[in-house]
C-alpha positions in Angstrom: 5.2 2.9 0.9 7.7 5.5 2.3 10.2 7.0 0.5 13.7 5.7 0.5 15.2 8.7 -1.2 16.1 12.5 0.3 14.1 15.0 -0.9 15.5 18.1 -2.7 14.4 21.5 -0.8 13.9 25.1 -2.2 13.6 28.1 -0.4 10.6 30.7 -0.5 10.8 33.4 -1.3 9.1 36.8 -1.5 6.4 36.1 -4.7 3.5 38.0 -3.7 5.4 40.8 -2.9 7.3 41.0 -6.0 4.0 40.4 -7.8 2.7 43.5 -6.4 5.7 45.5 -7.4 6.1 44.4 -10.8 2.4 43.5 -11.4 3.8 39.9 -12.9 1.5 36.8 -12.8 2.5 33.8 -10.5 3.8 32.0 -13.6 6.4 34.7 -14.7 7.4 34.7 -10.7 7.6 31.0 -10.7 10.2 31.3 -13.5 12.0 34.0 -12.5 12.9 32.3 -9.3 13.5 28.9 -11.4 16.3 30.8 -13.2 17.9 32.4 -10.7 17.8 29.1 -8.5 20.1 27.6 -11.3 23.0 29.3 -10.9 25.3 28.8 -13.5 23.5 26.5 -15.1 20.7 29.9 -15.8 22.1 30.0 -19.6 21.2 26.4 -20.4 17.7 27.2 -19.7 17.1 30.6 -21.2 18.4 28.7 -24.3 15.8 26.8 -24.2 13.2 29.6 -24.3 15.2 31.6 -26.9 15.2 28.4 -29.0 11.1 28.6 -28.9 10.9 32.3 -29.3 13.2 32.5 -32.5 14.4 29.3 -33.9 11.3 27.2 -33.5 8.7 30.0 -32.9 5.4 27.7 -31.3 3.7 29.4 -28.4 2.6 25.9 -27.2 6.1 24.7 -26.8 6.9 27.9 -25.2 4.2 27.6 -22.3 5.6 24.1 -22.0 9.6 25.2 -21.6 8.3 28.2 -19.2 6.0 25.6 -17.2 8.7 22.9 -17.1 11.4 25.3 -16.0 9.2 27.2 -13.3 8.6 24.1 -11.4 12.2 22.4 -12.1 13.7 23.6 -8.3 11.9 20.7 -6.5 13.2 17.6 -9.3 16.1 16.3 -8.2 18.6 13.7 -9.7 21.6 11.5 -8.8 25.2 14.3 -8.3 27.0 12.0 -9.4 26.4 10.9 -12.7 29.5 8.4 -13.2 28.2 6.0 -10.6 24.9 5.9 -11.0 25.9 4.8 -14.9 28.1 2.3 -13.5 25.7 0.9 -11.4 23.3 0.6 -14.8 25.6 -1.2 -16.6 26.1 -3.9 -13.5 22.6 -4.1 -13.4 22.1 -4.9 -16.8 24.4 -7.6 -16.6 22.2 -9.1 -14.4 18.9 -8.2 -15.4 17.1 -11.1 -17.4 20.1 -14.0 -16.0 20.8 -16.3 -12.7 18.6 -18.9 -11.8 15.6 -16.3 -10.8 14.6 -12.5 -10.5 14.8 -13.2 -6.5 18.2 -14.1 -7.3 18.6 -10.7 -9.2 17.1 -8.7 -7.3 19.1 -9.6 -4.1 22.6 -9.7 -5.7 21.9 -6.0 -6.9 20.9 -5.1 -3.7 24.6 -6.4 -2.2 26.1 -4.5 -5.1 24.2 -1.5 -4.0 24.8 -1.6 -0.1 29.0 -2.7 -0.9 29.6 -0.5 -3.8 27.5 2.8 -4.2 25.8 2.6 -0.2 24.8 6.8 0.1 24.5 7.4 -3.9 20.7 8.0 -2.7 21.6 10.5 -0.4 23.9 12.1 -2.3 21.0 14.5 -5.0 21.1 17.7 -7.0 18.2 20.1 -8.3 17.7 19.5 -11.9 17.5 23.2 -12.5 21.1 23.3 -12.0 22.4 20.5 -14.2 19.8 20.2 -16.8 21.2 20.9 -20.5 19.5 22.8 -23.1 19.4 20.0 -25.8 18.4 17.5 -23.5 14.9 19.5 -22.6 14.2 20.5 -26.1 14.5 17.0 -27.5 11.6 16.3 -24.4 9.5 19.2 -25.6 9.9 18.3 -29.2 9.3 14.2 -28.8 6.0 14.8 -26.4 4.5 17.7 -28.8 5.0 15.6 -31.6 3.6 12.8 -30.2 0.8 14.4 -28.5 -0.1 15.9 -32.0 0.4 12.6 -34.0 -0.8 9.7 -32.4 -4.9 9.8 -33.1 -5.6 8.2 -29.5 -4.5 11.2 -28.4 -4.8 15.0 -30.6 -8.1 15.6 -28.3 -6.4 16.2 -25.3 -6.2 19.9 -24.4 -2.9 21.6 -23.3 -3.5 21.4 -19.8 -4.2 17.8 -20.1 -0.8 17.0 -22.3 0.6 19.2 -19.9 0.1 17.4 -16.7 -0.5 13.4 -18.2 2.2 13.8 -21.0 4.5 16.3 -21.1 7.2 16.2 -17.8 10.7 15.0 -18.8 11.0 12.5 -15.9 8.0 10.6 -14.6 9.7 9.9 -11.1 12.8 11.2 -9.4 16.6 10.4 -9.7 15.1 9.3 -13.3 18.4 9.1 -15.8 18.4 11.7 -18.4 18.7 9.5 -20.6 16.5 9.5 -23.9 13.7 7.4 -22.5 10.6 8.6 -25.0 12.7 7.2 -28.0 14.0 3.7 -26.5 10.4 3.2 -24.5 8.7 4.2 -27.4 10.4 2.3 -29.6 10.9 -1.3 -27.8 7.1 -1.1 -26.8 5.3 0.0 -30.2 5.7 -3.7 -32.7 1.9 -4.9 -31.1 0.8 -0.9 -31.9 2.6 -0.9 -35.4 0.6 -4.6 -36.0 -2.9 -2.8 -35.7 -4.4 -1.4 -38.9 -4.8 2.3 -38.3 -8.2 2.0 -38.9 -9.0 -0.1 -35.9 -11.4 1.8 -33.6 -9.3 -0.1 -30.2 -5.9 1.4 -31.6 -7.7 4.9 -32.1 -8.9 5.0 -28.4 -6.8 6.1 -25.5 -8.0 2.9 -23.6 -7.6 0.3 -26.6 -4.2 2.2 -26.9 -3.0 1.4 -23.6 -3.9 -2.0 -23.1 -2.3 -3.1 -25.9 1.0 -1.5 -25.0 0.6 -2.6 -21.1 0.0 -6.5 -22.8 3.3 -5.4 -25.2 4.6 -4.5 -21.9 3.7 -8.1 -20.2 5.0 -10.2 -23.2 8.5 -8.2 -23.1 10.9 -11.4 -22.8 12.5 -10.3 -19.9 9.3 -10.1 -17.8 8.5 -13.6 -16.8 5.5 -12.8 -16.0 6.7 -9.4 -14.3 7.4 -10.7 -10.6 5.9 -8.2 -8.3 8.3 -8.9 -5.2 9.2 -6.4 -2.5 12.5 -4.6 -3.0 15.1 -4.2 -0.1 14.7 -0.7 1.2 18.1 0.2 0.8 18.4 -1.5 -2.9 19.3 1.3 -5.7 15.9 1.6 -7.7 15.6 1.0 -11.5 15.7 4.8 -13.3 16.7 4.2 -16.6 15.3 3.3 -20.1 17.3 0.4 -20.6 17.2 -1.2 -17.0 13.3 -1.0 -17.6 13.1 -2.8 -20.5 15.2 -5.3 -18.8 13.1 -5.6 -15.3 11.8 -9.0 -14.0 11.1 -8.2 -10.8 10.0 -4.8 -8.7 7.7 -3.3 -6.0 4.3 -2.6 -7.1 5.7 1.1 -7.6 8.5 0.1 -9.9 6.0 -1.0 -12.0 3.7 1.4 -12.5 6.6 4.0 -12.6 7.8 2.0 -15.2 4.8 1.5 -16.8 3.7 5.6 -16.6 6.9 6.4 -18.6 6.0 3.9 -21.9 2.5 5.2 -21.6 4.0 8.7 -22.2 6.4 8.2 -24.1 3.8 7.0 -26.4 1.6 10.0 -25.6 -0.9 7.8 -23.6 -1.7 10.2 -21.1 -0.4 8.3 -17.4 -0.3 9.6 -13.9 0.6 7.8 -10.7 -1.7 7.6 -8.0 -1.1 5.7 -4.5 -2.1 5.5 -1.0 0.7 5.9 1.8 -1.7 3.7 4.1 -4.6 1.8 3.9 -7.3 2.8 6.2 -6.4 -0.5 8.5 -3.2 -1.6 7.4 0.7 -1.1 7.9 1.2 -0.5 4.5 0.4 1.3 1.4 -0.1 0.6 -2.4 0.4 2.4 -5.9 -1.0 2.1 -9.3 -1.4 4.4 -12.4 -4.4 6.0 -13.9 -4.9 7.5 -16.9 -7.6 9.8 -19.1 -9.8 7.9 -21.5 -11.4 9.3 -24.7 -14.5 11.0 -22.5 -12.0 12.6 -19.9 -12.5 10.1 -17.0 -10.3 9.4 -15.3 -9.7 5.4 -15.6 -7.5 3.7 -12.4 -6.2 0.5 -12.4 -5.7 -2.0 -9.0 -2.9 -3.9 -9.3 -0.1 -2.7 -11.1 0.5 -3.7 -15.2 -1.1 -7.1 -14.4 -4.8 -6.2 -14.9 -6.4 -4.2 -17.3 -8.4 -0.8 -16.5 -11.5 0.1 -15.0 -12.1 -3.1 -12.6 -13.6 -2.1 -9.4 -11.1 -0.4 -7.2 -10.4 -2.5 -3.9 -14.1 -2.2 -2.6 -13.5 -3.5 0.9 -10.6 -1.4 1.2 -11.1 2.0 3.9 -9.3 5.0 1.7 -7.7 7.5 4.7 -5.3 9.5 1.7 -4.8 9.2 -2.3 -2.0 11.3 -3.4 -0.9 11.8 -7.2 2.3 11.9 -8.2 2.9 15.6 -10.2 5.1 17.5 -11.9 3.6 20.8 -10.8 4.8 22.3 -7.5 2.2 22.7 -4.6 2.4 26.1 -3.8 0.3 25.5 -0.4 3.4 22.9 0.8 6.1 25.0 -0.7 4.6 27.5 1.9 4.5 25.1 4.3 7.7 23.3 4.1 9.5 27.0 4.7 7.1 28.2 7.4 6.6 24.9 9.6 9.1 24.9 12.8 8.5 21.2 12.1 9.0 20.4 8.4 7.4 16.5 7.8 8.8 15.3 4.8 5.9 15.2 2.5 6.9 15.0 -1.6 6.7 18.5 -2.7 4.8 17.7 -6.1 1.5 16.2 -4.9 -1.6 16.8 -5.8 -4.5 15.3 -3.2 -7.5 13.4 -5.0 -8.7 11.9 -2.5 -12.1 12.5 -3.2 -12.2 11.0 -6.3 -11.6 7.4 -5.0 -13.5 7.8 -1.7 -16.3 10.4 0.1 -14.2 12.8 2.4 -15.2 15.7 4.9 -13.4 18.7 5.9 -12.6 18.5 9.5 -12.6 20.8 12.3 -11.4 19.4 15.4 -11.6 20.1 19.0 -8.2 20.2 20.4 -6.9 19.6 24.1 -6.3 23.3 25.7 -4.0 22.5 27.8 -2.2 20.3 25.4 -2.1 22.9 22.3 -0.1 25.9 24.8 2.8 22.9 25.0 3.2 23.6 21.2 6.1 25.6 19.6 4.3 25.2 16.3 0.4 26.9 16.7 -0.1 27.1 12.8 0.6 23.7 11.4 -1.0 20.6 13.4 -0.9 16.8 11.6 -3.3 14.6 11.4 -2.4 10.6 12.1 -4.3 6.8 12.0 -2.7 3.9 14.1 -0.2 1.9 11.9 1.6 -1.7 13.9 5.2 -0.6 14.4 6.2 -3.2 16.8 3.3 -1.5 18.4 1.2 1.1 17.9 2.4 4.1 16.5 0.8 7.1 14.4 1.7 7.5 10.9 1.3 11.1 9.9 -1.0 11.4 6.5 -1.4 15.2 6.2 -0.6 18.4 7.7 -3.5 21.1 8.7 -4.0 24.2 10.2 -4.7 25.6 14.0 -7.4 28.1 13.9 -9.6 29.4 17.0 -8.5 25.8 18.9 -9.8 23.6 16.3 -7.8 21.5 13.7 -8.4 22.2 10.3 -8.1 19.5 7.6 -9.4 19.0 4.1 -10.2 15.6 1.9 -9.9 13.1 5.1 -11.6 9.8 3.7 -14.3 8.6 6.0 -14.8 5.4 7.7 -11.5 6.2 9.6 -10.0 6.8 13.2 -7.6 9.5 13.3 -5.6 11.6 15.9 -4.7 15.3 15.6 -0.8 15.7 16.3 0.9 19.1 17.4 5.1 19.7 17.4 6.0 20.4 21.0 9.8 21.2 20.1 11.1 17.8 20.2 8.3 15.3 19.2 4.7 15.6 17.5 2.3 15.0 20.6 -1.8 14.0 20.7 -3.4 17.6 21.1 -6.9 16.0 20.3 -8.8 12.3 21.8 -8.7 10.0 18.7 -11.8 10.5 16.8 -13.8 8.6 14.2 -14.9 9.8 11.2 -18.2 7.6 10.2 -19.1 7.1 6.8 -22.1 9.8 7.0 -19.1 12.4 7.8 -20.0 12.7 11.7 -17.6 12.9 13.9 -17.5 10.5 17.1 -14.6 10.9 19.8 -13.2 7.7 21.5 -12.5 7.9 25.3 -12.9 11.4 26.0 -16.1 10.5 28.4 -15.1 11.3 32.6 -16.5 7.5 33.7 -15.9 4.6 31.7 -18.2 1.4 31.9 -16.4 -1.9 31.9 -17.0 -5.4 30.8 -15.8 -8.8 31.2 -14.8 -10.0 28.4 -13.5 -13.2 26.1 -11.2 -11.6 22.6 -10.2 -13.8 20.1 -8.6 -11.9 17.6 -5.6 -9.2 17.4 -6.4 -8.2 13.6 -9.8 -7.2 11.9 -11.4 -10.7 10.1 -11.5 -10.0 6.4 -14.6 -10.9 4.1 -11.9 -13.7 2.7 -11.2 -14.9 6.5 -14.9 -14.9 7.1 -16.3 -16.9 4.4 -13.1 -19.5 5.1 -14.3 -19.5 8.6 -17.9 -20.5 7.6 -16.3 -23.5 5.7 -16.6 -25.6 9.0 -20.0 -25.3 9.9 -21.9 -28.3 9.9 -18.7 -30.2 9.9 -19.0 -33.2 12.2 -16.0 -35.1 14.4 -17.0 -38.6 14.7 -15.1 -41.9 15.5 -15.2 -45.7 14.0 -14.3 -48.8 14.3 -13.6 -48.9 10.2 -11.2 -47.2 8.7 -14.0 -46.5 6.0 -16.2 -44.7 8.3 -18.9 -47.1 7.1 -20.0 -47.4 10.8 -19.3 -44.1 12.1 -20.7 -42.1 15.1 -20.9 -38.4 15.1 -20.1 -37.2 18.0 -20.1 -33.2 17.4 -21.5 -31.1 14.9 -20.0 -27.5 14.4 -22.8 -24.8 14.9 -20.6 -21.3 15.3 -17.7 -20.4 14.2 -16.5 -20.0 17.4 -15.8 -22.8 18.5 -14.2 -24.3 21.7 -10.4 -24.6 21.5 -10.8 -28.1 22.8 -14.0 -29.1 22.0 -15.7 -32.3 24.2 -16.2 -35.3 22.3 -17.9 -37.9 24.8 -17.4 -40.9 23.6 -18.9 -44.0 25.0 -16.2 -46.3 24.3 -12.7 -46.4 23.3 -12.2 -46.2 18.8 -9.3 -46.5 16.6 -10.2 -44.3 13.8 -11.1 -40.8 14.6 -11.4 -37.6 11.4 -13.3 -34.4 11.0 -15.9 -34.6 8.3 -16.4 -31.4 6.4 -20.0 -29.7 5.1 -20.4 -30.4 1.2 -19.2 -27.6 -0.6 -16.4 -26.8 1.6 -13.7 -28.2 -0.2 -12.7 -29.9 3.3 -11.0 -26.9 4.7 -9.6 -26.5 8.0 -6.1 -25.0 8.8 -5.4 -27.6 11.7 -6.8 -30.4 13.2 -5.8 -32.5 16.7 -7.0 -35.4 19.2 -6.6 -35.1 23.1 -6.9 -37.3 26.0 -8.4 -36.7 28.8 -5.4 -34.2 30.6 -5.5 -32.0 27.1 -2.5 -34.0 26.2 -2.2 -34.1 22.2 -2.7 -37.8 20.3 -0.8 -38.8 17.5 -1.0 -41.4 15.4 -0.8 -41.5 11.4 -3.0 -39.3 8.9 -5.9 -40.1 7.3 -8.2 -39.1 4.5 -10.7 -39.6 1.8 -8.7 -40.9 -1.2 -9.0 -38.1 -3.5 -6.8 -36.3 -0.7 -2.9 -36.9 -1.1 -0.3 -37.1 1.3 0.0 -33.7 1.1 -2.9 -32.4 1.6 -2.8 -34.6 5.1 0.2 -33.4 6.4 -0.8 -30.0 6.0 -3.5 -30.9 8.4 -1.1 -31.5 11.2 1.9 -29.6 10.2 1.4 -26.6 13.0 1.1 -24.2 10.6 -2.3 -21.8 10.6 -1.0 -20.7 7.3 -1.0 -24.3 5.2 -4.4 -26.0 4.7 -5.9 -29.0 4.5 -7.9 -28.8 1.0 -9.3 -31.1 -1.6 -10.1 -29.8 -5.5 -13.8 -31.6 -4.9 -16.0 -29.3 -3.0 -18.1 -32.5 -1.4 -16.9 -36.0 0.7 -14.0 -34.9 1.9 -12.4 -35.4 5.6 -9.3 -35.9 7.5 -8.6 -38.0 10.4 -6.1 -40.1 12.4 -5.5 -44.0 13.0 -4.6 -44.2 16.1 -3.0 -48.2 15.7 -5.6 -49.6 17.8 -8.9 -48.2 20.1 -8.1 -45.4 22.0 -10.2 -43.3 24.2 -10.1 -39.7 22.6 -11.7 -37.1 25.3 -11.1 -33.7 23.2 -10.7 -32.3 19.6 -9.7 -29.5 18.4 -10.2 -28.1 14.9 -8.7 -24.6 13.5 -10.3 -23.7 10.2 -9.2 -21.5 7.7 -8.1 -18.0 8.7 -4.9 -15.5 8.8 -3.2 -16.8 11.8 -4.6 -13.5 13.4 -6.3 -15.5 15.8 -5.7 -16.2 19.6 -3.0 -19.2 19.5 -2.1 -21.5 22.4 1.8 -20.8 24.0 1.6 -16.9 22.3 2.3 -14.0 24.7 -0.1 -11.7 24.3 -0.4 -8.4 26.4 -3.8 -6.0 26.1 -2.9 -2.0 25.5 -5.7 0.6 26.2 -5.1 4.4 25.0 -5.7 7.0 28.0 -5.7 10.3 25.7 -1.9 10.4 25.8 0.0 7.1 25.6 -0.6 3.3 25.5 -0.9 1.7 28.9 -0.6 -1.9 29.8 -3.5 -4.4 31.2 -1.1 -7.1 31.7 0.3 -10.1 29.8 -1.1 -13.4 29.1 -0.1 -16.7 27.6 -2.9 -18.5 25.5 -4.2 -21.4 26.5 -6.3 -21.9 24.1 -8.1 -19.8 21.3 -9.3 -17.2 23.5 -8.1 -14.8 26.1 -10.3 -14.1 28.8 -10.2 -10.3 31.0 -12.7 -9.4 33.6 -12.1 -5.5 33.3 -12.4 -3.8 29.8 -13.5 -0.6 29.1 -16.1 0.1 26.7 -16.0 2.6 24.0 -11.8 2.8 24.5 -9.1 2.2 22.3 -7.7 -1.6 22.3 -4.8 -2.7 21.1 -3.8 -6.6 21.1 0.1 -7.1 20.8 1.4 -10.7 20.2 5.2 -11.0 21.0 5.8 -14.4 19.8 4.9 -14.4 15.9 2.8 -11.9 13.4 2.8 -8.4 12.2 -1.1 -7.6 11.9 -2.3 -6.1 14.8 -4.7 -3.1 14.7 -7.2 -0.9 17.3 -10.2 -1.7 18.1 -13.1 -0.4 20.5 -15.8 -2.6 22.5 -19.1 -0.9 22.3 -22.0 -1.4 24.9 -23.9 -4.2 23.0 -20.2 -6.4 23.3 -19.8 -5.8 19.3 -16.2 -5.1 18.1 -15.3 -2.5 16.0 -11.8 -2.9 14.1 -9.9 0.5 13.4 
């Protein structure tokens, strides 16, 4: 999940200084700089502390002006205000009709690219267009709210502060007035409870009901959650939101986040840039319940709080989405000769999803005195970007030769990264950090023991792939001379999942009918099945099956495709077969079961990458021939790679230890 949109910088300046000089605290500092970062625009927000000082004298609402304004210079919104309306209008024309939200979604995204392409680019600080009334009617709606609404008068300040209080939940956000119209559309099944219900009275009875409000809302249809173009304008305003039927997993919960608080529900939005071995990230929103836990959610508005949270998944980096600035990456951002863009307002809690360790890692000499940049190093995992490639999760420090990182979720392989000028370079062997926080370097050792080797895979085999995989054994291939199978002979029974590509039938004699019986309680899975004669030629002839299994079902059996199945709604008696018209003399079958087309496939180009210290080096290219590729020379404990040129995204490292076992990175 990267993000589409330019950030807005500020500039350090000289705070601990001018604290020493004037002996002012980091918050009056904060806001002086706020002020005089806003130019002209200074007298709309000292209005809005005068107005809290003498017209509406609360001390609370004060703290939150001087808090809101101290860390407005890194909020940023559209410059030009005319367009971005414009485009609002268009796409609420649009929202909620056509023949589908796919339909809506991509039509918006050609309006974006033809009529307002490099709006996104085109941002301004909010501390210098902000108005007066427009913050004080924020301020006034969240305090009275927050001291209203009985799910949620026991927060403290700090709490409302941070879960409640910020005038925008995400950036380019319209200032439009989004607490009254959110609050508003999304309160009937709230305003339905009796006030005395103990659910309506809690933060977490509070929420689901609004989230289900939010789910019935009659333009949802069932709240699509499709990917968005990368270059499509996002959805920032009150009215777009009520009208959205489709949307990234992050346009939900952003949208989402802001009902929550505009109904004081205290909301936050959490996400992970990467999974520990994926391409991709994910987002959801957490929020306070009535004991102060903190309650996360999986899967956008779709499913209610406090389920598990992804338990299979490896957690390298959770970041939280904040108003507050982060003084440590303020610092960095202007003292880095390389400046990645990490968002400004983040705050790291990663241990509270996952166990981390504090690393300290041994760096390459020779490697770190190529560095222009000896303060700020990066740490990286391996992502697929039409190869490998390191994605860049945090930024650390350079100290005595060793890399210095803090909250790095275990169970991960990760690379240490150093600016050289022109590029960020390895300075440090890829390391893995084991779940007991021990540290193991890969391929650093000055001999290297090979094997000879059969792989089978380019992607790590999920819990889900497994158990499919385990569908087929005991599943037998047998022949008849019935098309009944009254009289058949099995001819193979499936033992291991890994199975032969073409697997050896020895028949005595020549049969017309021919299937694959699956195991009871299978369901009859397999992905593909195929006949051979003796040359490896492939049979054809017309599907068969048990006749609880529809056409279908059949053709999904020989349609090519590792991604359709051949499955029946009975777990037992099921199988699939061919009639070949009249005896034939099968030699070889072949049957693929269930899985993520991640597999080795026949006619695929494949080419095996190893990682030397420094860059990814070729072992050669291969074409499958059947479900396995075979090498004589591998190394052992070395970073693999499997690329696949002909079809497929999901590729990831992996390392061959000494006992042959596989480990996926």
């Amino acid at each position: 999940m990267k993000n589409r949109h330019k950030k807005h910088t500020i500039v350090l300046f000289g705070i601990l200084s001018l604290m020493v000089i004037t002996g002012c605290s980091k918050e009056d500092i904060y806001l002086h700089y706020a002020l005089k970062a806003a130019g002209e625009n200074k007298t709309e927000l000292k209005a809005v502390l005068r107005h809290y000082r003498t017209e509406d004298p609360d001390k609370e609402k004060l703290r939150a002006a001087k808090y809101l304004i101290a860390n407005m210079p890194a909020h940023y919104s559209y410059r030009d205000t005319a367009a971005i309306n414009s485009y609002y209008r268009k796409a609420l024309e649009i929202l909620g009709t056509g023949p589908s939200p796919d339909w809506q979604r991509d039509t918006l995204n050609q309006i974006s690219g033809y009529y307002y392409w490099g709006l996104s680019e085109d941002t301004i600080s909010d501390v210098k267009v902000i108005k007066a009334d427009y913050l004080i009617y924020n301020i006034d709606h969240a305090f009275n709210q927050w001291r209203t609404r009985p799910w949620s008068q026991h927060l403290s300040f700090e709490e409302f502060r941070d879960w409640i209080l910020p005038y925008k939940v995400t950036e380019l956000q319209s200032f439009d007035l989004w607490r009254d119209i959110l609050s508003s559309y999304y309160s009937d099944s709230l305003s339905k409870v009796q006030p005395t219900d103990y659910e309506r009275n809690t933060i977490y009875g509070a929420i689901e009901i609004a989230r289900n409000e939010i789910q019935s809302n009659q333009y949802s249809i069932g709240h699509r959650v499709i990917w968005d173009p990368s270059d499509i304008i996002p959805l920032r305003s009150a009215d777009t939101w009520k009208r959205m039927t489709y949307g990234s997993c992050m346009e939900y919960v952003i949208m989402g986040t802001a009902v929550f608080r505009s109904l004081a529900m205290p909301a936050a939005i959490d996400m992970v840039p990467i999974w520990g071995r994926n391409s991709a990230g994910h987002c959801w929103y957490t929020f306070l319940d009535d004991r102060g836990r903190e309650q996360v959610t999986i899967n956008s508005l779709i499913m209610p709080a406090g389920q598990q949270f992804y338990p299979y998944e490896r957690i390298p980096k959770v970041w939280r989405s904040s108003y507050t600035i982060n003084r440590d990456l303020y610092e960095y951002r202007n003292r880095a000769k390389y400046v990645y863009p990490f968002d400004l307002c983040r705050v790291d809690v990663t241990d509270r999803y996952n166990l981390t360790s504090d690393l300290e890692i041994e760096t390459k000499p020779e490697t770190v005195k190529c560095l222009v940049d000896k303060k700020y190093v990066y740490i990286a995992m391996a992502v697929n970007s039409f190869g490998p490639e390191w994605f860049v999760l945090d930024y650390g420090k350079l100290k005595k030769g060793k890399a210095c990182f803090n909250k790095m979720g275990r169970n991960m392989l990760y690379i240490v990264l150093g600016f050289d000028g022109e590029d960020l370079i390895p300075i440090s062997h890829p390391f893995i950090l084991h779940k007991d926080g021990k540290i193991e370097y890969v391929g650093d050792e000055d001999t290297q023991q090979t094997v000879s080797r059969d792989l089978r895979r380019k992607y790590y085999e999920s819990y889900n792939v497994a158990d499919m995989r385990r569908r087929i054994l005991g599943g037998k291939l047998q022949c008849s001379d019935s098309p009944d199978f009254k009289d058949a002979v099995t001819l193979y029974t499936i033992e291991t999942t890994e199975i032969p590509y073409l697997i050896e039938l020895n028949a005595e004699r020549s049969y017309r009918y021919w299937r694959y019986l699956a195991p009871n309680g299978s369901w009859g899975s397999i992905s593909e099945l195929s006949f051979h004669d003796a040359d490896g030629n492939k049979l054809f002839g017309i599907g068969i099956a048990n006749p609880e299994a529809g056409q279908d079902a059949i053709d999904r059996a020989y349609d090519g495709n590792l991604l359709s199945n051949f499955e029946i709604n009975q777990p037992d008696g099921n199988w699939v077969g061919m009639d070949m018209g009249r005896p034939i003399n099968v030699t070889y079958a072949s049957v693929s079961p269930r899985s993520d087309d991640n597999d080795i496939c026949p006619g695929d180009e494949y080419e095996l990458l190893y990682y030397d210290g420094e860059d990814w080096n070729s072992y050669g290219y291969q074409v499958g021939k059947g479900n396995s590729l075979h090498y004589d020379v591998i190394p052992l404990n070395t970073l693999l790679w499997m690329r696949d040129y002909t079809r497929g995204n999901n590729e990831r490292p992996f390392i061959i230890r000494e006992n042959g076992a596989i480990e996926w990175w």
